[in-house]
C-alpha positions as CSV (number, residue, x, y, z in Angstrom):
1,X,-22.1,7.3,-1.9
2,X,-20.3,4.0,-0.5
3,X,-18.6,4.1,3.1
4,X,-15.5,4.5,1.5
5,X,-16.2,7.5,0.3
6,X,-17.9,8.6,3.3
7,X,-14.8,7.7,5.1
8,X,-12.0,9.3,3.1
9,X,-14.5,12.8,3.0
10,X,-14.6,12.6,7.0
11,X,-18.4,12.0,7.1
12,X,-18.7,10.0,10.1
13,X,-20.2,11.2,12.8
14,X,-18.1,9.7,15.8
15,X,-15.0,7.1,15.8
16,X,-13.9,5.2,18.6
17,X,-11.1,3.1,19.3
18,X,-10.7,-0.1,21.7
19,X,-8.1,-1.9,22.6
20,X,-7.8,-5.0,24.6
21,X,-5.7,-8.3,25.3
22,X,-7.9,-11.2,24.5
23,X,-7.6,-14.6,26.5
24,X,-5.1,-15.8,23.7
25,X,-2.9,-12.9,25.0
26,X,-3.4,-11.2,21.8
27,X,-3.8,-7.4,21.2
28,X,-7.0,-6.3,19.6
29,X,-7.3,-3.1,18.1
30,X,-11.4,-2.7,17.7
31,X,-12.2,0.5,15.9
32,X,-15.9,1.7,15.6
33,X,-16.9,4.5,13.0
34,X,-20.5,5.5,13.1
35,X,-22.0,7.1,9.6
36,X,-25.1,8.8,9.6
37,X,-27.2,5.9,8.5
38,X,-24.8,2.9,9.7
39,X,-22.3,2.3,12.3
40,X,-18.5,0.0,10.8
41,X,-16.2,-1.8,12.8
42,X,-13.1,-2.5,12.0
43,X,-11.2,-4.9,14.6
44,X,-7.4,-6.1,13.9
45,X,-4.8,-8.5,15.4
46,X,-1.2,-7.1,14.6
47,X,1.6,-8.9,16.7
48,X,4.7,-7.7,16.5
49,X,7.1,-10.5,18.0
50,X,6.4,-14.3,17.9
51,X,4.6,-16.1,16.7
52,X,3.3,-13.4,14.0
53,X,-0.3,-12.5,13.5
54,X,-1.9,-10.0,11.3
55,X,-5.7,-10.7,10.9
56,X,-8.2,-8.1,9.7
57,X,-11.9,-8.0,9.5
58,X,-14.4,-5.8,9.3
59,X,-18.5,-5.2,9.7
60,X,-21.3,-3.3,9.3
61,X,-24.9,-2.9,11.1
62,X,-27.5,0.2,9.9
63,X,-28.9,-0.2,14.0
64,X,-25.9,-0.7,16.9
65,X,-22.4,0.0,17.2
66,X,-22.4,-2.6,19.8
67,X,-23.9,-5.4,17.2
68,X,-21.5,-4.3,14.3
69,X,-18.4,-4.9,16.7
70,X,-19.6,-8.0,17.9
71,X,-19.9,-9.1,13.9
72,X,-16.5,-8.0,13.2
73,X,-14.7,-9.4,16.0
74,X,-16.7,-13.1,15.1
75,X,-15.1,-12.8,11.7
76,X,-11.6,-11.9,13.6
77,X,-11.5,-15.0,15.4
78,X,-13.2,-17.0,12.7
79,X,-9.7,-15.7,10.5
80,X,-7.0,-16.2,13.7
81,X,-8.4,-19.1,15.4
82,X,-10.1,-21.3,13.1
C-alpha cells in the first residue's frame, strides 16, 4: 500500500500541524503525518496579498518526524527562494 492510500484510509497514526512566519515574513504551514512505518511532511507557502506565493513540498523519513520536516522545508525554500 503507498502513503496515499494510507492517507486517504486514515492510517496514520498522529498528524500535526505548525505554523510559523519565517524571516522573509512569510507564512509556513508545516504539516507532519506519521504512518506506522514512516513519518511525511508536508510544508506550504500560501500568501494571499502581494507579492503572491504558493510553494509546495513535501518529504519523507522511515526514522524522525523532526528529520522529514527539516527535508521538506529544504525543498520549500529551495522552490521560494532560489
Amino acid at each position: 500500500m503507498n502513503w496515499i492510500q494510507d492517507y486517504v484510509l486514515l492510517r496514520e497514526i498522529s498528524q500535526r500541524v505548525t505554523q510559523l512566519v519565517n524571516e522573509h515574513g512569510d507564512e509556513i504551514e508545516l504539516e507532519t503525518i506519521r504512518f506506522k512505518d514512516h513519518y511525511r511532511a508536508v510544508a506550504t507557502i500560501c500568501q494571499d496579498k502581494e507579492p503572491f506565493k504558493d510553494f509546495f513540498a513535501e518529504a519523507v523519513d522511515h526514522h524522525s518526524e523532526r528529520d522529514a520536516a527539516r527535508k521538506a522545508l529544504k525543498k520549500l525554500y529551495k522552490k521560494a527562494y532560489s
